[in-house]
TITI-886453 format. One line per 4 residues: number of its first residue (from 1); their letters; for each residue x negated, y, z negated of N, C-alpha, C. Coordinates in pm, 1 decimal. Layout:
// TITI-886453
NUM> a> X Y Z X Y Z X Y Z | ...
END
This chain:
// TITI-886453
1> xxxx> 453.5 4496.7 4577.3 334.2 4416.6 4607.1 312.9 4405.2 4757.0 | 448.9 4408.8 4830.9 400.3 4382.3 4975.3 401.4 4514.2 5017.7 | 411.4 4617.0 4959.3 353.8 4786.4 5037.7 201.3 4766.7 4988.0 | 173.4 4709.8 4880.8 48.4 4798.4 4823.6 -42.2 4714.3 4908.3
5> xxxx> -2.5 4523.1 4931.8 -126.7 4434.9 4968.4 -93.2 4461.2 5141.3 | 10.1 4516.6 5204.3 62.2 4525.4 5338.0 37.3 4403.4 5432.6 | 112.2 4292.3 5313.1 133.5 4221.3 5330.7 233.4 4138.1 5424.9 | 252.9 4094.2 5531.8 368.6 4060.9 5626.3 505.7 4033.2 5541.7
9> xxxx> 606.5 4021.1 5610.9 768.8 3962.6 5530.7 774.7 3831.7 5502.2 | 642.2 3742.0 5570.2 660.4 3595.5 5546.0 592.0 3613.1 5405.8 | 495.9 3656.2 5400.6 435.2 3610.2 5263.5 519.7 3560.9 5122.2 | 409.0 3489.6 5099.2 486.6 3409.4 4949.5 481.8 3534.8 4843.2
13> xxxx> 602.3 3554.8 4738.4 565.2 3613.3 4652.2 458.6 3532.0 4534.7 | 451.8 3420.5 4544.4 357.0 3340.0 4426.2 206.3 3403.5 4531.3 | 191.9 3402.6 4641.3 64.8 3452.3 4726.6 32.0 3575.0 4680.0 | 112.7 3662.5 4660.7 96.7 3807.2 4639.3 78.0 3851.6 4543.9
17> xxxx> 155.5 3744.8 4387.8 124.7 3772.5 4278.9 -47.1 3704.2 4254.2 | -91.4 3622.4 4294.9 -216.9 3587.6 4257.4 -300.6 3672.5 4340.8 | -282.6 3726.8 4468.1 -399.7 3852.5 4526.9 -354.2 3960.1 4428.2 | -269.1 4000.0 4364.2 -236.0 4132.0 4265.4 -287.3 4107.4 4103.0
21> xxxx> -330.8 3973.3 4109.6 -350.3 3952.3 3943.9 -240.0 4012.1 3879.0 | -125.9 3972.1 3903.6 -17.9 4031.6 3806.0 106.2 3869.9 3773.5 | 135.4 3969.7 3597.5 215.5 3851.9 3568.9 317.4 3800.1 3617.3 | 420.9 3727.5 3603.5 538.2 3700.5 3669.3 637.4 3750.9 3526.6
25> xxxx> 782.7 3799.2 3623.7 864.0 3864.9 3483.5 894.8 3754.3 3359.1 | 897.7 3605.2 3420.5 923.0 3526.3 3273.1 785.2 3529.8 3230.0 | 653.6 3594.1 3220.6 529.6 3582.5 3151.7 564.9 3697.5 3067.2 | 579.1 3832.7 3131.9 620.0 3939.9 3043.8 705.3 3948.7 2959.6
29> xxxx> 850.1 3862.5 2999.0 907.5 3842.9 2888.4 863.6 3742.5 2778.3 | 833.1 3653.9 2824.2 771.9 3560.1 2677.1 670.2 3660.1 2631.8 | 590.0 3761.6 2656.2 487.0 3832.7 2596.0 541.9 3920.0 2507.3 | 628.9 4008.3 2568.5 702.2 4082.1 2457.9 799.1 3998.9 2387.4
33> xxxx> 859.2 3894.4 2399.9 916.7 3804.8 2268.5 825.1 3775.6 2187.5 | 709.4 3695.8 2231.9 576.0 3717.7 2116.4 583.1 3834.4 2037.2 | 530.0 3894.6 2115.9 471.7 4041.8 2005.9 575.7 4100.5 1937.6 | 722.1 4101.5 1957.3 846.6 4137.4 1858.6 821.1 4039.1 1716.7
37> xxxx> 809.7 3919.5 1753.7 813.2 3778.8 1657.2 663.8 3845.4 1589.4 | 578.7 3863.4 1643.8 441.6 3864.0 1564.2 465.1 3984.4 1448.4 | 510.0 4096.1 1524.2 493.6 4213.2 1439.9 629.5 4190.8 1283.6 | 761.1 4099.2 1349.3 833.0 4104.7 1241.8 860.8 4004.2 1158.6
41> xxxx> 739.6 3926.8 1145.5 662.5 3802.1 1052.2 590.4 3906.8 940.7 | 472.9 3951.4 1085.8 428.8 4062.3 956.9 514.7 4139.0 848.2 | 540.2 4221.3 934.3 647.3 4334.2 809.1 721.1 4322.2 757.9 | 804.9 4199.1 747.8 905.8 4142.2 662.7 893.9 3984.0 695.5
45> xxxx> 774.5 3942.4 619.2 712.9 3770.3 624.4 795.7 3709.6 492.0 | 905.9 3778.8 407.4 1021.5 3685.6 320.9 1162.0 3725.0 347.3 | 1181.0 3751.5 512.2 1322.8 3779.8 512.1 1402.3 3656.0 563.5 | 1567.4 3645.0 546.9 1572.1 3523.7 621.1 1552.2 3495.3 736.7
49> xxxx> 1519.7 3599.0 816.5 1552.6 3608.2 942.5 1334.2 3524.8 976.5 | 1288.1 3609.8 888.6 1137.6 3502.7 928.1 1150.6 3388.7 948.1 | 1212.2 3327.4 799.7 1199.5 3195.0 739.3 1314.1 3124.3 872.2 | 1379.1 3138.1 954.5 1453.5 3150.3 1046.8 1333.5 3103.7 1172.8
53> xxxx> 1287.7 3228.7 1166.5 1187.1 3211.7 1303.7 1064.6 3090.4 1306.5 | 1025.3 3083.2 1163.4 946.8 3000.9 1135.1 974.0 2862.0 1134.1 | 1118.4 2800.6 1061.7 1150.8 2693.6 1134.0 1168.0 2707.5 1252.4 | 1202.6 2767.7 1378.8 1210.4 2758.5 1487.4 1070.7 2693.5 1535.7
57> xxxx> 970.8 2720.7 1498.6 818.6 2644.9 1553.2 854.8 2512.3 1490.6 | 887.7 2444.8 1376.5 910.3 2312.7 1372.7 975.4 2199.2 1460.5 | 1069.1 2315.2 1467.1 1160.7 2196.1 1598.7 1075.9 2168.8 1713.4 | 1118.0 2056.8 1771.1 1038.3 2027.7 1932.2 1106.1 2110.4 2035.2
61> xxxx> 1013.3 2127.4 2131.0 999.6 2235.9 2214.7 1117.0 2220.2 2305.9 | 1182.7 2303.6 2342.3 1297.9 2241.5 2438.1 1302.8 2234.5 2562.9 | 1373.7 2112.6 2655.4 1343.7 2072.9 2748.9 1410.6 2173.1 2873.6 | 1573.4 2225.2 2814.0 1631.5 2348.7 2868.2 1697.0 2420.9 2762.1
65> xxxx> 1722.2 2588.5 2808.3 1783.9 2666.8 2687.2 1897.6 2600.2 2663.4 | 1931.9 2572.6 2506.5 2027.5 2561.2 2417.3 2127.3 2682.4 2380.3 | 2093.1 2840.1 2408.4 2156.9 2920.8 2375.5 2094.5 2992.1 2219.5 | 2020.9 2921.2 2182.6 1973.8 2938.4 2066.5 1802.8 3037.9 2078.8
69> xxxx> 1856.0 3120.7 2075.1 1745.1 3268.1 2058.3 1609.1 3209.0 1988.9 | 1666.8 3171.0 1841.4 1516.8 3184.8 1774.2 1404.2 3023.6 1824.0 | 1491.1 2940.8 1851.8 1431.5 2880.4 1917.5 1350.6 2915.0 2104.2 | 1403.7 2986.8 2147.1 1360.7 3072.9 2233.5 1237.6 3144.9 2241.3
73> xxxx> 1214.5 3174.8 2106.5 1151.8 3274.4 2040.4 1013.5 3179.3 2062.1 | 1082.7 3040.0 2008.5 929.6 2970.8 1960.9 903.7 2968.7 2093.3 | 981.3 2911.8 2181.6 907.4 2859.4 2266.8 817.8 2915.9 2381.7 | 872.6 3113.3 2390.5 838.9 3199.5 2395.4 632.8 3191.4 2420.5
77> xxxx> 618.9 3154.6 2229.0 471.7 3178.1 2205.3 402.2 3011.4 2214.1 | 504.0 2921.6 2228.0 408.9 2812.7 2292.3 371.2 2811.6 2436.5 | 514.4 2863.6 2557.7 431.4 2898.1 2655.6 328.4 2985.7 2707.1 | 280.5 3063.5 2583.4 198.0 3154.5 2628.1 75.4 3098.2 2580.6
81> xxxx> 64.5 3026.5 2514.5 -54.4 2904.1 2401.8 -112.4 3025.7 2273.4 | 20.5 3109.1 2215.2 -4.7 3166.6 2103.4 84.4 3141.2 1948.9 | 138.2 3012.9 1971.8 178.4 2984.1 1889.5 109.0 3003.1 1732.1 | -38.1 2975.9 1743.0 -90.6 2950.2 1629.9 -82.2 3106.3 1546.9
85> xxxx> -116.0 3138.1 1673.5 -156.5 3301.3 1639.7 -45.7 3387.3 1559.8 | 75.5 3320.5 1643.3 183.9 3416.5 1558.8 257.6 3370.5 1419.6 | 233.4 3221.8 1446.4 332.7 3136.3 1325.0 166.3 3147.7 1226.6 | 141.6 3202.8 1122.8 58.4 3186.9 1053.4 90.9 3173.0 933.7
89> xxxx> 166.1 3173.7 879.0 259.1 3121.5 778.4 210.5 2958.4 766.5 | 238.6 2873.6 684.9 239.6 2716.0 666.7 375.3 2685.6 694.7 | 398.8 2583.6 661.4 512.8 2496.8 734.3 597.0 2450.8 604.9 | 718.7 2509.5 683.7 853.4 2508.0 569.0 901.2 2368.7 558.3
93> xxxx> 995.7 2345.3 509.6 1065.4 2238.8 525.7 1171.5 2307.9 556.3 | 1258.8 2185.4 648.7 1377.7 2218.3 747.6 1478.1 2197.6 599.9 | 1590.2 2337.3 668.2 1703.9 2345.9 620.8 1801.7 2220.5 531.3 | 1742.6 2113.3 575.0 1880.4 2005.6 543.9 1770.0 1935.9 431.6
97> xxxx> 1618.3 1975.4 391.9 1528.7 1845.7 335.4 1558.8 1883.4 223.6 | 1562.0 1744.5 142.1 1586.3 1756.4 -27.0 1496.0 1708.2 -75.6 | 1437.6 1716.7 -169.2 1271.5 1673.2 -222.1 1346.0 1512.4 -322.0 | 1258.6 1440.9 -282.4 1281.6 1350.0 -353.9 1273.0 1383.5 -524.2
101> xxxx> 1348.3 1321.2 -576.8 1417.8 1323.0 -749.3 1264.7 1257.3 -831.0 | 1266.3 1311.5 -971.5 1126.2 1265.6 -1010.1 1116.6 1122.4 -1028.4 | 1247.8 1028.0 -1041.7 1250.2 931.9 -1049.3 1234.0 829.7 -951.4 | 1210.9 877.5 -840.3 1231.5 798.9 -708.0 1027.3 750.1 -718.6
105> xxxx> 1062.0 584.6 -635.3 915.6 579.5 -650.2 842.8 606.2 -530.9 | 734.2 669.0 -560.6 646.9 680.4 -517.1 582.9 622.0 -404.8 | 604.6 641.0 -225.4 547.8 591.4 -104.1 418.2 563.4 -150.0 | 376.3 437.6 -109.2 247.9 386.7 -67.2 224.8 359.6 107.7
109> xxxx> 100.1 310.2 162.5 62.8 309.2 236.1 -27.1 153.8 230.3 | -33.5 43.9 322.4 -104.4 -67.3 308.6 -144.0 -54.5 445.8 | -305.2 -33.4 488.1 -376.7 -60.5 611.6 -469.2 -171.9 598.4 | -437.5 -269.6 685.8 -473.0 -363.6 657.4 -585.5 -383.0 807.6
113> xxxx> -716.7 -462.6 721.3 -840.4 -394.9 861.0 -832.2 -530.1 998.7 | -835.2 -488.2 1123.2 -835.3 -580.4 1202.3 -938.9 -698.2 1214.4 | -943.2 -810.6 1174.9 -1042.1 -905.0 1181.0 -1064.9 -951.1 1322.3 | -1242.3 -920.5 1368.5 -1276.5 -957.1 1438.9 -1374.5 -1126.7 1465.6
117> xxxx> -1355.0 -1132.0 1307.9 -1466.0 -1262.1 1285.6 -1429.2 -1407.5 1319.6 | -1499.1 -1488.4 1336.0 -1472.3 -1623.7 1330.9 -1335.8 -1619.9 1212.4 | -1257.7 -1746.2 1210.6 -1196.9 -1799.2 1100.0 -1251.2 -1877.6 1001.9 | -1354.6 -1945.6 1055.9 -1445.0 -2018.2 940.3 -1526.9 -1953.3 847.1
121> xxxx> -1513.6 -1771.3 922.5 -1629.0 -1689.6 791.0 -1583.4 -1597.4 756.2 | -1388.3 -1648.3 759.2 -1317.9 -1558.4 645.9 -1334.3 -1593.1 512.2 | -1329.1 -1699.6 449.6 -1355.5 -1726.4 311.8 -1525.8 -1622.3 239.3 | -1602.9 -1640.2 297.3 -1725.7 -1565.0 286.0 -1708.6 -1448.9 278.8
125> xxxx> -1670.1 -1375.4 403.1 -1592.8 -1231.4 416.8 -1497.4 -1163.3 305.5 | -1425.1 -1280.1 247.6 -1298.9 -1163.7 176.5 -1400.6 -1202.3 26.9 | -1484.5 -1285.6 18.2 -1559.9 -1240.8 -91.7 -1629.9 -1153.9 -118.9 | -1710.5 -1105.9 1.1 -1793.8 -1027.4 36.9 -1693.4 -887.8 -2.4
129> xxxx> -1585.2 -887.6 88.4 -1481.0 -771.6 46.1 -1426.8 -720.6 -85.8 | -1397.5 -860.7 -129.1 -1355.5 -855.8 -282.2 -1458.2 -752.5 -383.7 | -1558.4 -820.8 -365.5 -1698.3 -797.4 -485.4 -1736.4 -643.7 -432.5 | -1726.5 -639.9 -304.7 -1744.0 -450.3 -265.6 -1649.3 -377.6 -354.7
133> xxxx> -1521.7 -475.0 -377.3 -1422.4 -350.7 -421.0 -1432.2 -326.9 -557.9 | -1421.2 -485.3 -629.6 -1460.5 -484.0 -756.8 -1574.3 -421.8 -818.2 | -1679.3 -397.5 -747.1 -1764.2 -334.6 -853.9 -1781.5 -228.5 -831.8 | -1725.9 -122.1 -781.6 -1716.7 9.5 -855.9 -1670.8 39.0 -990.0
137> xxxx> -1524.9 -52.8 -959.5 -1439.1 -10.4 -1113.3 -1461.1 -95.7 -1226.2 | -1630.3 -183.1 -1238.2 -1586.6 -282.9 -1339.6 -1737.6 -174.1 -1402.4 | -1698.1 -210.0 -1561.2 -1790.6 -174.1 -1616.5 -1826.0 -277.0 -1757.9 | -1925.2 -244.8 -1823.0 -1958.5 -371.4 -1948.3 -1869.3 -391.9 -1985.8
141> xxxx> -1763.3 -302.3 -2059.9 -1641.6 -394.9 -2113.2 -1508.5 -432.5 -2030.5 | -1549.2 -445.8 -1892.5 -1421.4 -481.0 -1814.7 -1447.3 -657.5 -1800.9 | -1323.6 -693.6 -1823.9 -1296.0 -858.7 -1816.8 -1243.6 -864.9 -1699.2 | -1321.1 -961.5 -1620.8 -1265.9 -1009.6 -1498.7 -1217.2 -1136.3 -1437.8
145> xxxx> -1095.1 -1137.5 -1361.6 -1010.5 -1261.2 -1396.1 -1050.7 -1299.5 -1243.4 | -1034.1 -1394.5 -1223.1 -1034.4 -1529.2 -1069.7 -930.6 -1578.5 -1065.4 | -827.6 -1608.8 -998.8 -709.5 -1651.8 -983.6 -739.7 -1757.5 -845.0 | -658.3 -1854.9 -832.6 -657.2 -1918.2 -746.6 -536.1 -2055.6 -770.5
149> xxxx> -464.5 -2100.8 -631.8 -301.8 -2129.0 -683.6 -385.9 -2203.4 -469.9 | -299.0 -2340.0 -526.1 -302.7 -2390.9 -376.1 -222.6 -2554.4 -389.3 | -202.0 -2617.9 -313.0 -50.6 -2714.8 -232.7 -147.8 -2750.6 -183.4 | -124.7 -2924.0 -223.5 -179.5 -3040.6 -112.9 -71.0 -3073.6 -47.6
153> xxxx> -110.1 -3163.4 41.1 -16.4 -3274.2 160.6 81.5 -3334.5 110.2 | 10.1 -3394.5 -46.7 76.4 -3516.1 -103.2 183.0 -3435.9 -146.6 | 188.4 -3347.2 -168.3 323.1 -3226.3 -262.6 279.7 -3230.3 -404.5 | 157.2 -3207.9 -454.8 100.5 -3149.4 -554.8 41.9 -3040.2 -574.3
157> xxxx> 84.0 -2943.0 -669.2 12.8 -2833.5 -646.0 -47.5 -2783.6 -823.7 | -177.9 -2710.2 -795.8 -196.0 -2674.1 -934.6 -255.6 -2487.6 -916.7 | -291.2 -2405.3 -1042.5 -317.5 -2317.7 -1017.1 -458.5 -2248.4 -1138.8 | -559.7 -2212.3 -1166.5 -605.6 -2206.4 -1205.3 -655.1 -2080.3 -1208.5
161> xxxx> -720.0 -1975.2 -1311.0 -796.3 -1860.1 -1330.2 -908.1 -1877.6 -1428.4 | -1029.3 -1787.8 -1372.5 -1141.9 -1788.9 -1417.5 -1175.3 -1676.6 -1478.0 | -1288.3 -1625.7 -1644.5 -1287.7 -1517.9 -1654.8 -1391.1 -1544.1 -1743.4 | -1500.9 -1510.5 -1715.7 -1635.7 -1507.5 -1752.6 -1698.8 -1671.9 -1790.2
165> xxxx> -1686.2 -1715.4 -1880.7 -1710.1 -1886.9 -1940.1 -1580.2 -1924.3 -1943.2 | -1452.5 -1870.6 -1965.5 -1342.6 -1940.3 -1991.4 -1279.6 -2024.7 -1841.1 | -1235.3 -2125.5 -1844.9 -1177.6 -2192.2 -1738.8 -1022.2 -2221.4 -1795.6 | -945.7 -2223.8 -1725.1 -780.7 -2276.7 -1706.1 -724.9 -2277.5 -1596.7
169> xxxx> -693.1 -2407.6 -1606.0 -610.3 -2515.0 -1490.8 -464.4 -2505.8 -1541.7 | -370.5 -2537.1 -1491.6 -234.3 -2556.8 -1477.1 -184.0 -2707.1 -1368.6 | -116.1 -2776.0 -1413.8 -60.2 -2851.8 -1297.1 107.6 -2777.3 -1319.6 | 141.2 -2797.7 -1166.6 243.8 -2730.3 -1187.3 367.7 -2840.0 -1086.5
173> xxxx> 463.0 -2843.6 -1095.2 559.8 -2949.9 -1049.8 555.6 -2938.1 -929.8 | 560.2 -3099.6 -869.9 544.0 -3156.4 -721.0 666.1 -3082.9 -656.8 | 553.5 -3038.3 -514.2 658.9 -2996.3 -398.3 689.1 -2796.0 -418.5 | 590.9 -2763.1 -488.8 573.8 -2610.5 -528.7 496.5 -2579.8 -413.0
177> xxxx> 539.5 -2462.6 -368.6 466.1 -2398.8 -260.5 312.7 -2364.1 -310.5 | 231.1 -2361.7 -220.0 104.3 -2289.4 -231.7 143.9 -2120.9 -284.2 | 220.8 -2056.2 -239.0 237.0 -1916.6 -301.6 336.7 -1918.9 -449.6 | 356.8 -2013.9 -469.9 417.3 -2052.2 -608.4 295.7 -2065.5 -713.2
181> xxxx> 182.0 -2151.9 -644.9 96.8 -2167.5 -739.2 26.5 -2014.2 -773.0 | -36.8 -1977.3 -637.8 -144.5 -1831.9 -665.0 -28.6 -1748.0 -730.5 | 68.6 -1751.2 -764.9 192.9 -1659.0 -848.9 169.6 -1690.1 -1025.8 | 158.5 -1836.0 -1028.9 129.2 -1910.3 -1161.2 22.0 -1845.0 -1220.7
185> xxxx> -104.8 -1856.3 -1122.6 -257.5 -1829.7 -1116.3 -234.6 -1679.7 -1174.0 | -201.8 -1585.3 -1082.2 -207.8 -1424.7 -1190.4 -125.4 -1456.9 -1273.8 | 8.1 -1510.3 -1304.3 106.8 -1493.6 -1419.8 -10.5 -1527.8 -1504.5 | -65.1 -1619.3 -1531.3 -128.3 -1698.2 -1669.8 -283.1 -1594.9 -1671.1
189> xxxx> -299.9 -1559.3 -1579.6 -407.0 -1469.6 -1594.7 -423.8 -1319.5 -1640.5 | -307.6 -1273.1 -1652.9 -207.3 -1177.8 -1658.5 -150.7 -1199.8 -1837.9 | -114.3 -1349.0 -1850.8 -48.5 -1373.4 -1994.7 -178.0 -1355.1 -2075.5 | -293.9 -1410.9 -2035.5 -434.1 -1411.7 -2131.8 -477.3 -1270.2 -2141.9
193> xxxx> -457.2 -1169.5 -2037.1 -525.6 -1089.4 -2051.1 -426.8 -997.4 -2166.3 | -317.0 -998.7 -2147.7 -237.2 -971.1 -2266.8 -265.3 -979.2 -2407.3 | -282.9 -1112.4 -2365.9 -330.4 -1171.8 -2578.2 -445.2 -1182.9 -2578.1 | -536.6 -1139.7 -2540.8 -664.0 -1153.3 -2596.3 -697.7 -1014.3 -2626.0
197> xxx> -776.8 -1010.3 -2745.0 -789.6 -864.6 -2812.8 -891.7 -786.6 -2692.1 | -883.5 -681.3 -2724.3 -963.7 -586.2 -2615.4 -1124.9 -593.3 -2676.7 | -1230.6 -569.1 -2628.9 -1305.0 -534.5 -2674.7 -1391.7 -435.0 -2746.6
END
């Protein structure tokens, strides 16, 4: 580079490589580690040695070499920003994962929405919420229950559910928590909907 640009002995080689538009040798080598990895995904995409290379893109990128090639490999085509290009395969699961047993239950997820409102126009609100949710899934013959369970000062508490004309109250023994009662409130709402014939 410094015969061809006749360039002085001070010059930077990073100066010389950007007047030459040419790569630097760790670019060429991550290029041809790419293109080895690309071509032998292709032509043998169920050997172990893929399924090998392919977890290697799962792991996180490393901060210095480990000694470990196929991880090398990946990181190879992330510094070049061709990762996508070469890992085209979907995504394995790592060596050590065991699939959960059919008996195991089932992850849920609860997102619960950030309230920006007054506190005085939550009661309004979670009705408003409620009745959005409820009436998709109710139809003519769906029975719908009202529950409600609440604790005075004095240490009395009662719990009651509602379901079309029918009303029921409960008193329930002094000094019961408020979440004791709304517990009462579905239990008994829950027991009726049991015994009462379906429609």
């Amino acid at each position: 580079m410094r015969a061809i640009l006749n360039a002085p002995r001070w010059t930077r080689i990073v100066t010389m490589l950007a007047e030459c538009g040419l790569p630097t040798i760790r670019h060429r080598i991550y290029a041809r580690a790419a293109l080895a990895m690309a071509r032998y995904l292709k032509t043998c995409p169920n050997s172990t040695l893929a399924a090998h290379l392919r977890h290697g893109f799962q792991r996180p990128p490393n901060t210095r070499p480990d000694g470990d090639w196929v991880h090398a490999m990946a990181d190879a085509a992330r510094a070049l920003g061709v990762a996508d290009l070469v890992r085209c395969d979907p995504d394995l699961a790592v060596p050590d994962h065991f699939p959960p047993p059919p008996w195991a239950p089932k992850t849920f997820q609860v997102i619960l929405p950030s309230r920006t409102h007054p506190k005085q126009q939550l009661p309004a609100l979670l009705r408003q919420e409620s009745i959005a949710t409820i009436a998709p899934l109710s139809t003519p013959a769906t029975r719908l229950y009202f529950t409600d369970g609440s604790a005075g000062e004095n240490g009395k508490s009662g719990s009651a559910f509602v379901s079309g004309a029918l009303q029921r109250s409960l008193r329930l023994p002094d000094n019961s928590s408020a979440f004791q009662a709304e517990l009462v409130a579905l239990l008994s709402a829950l027991h009726h909907a049991c015994e009462s014939p379906v429609p």
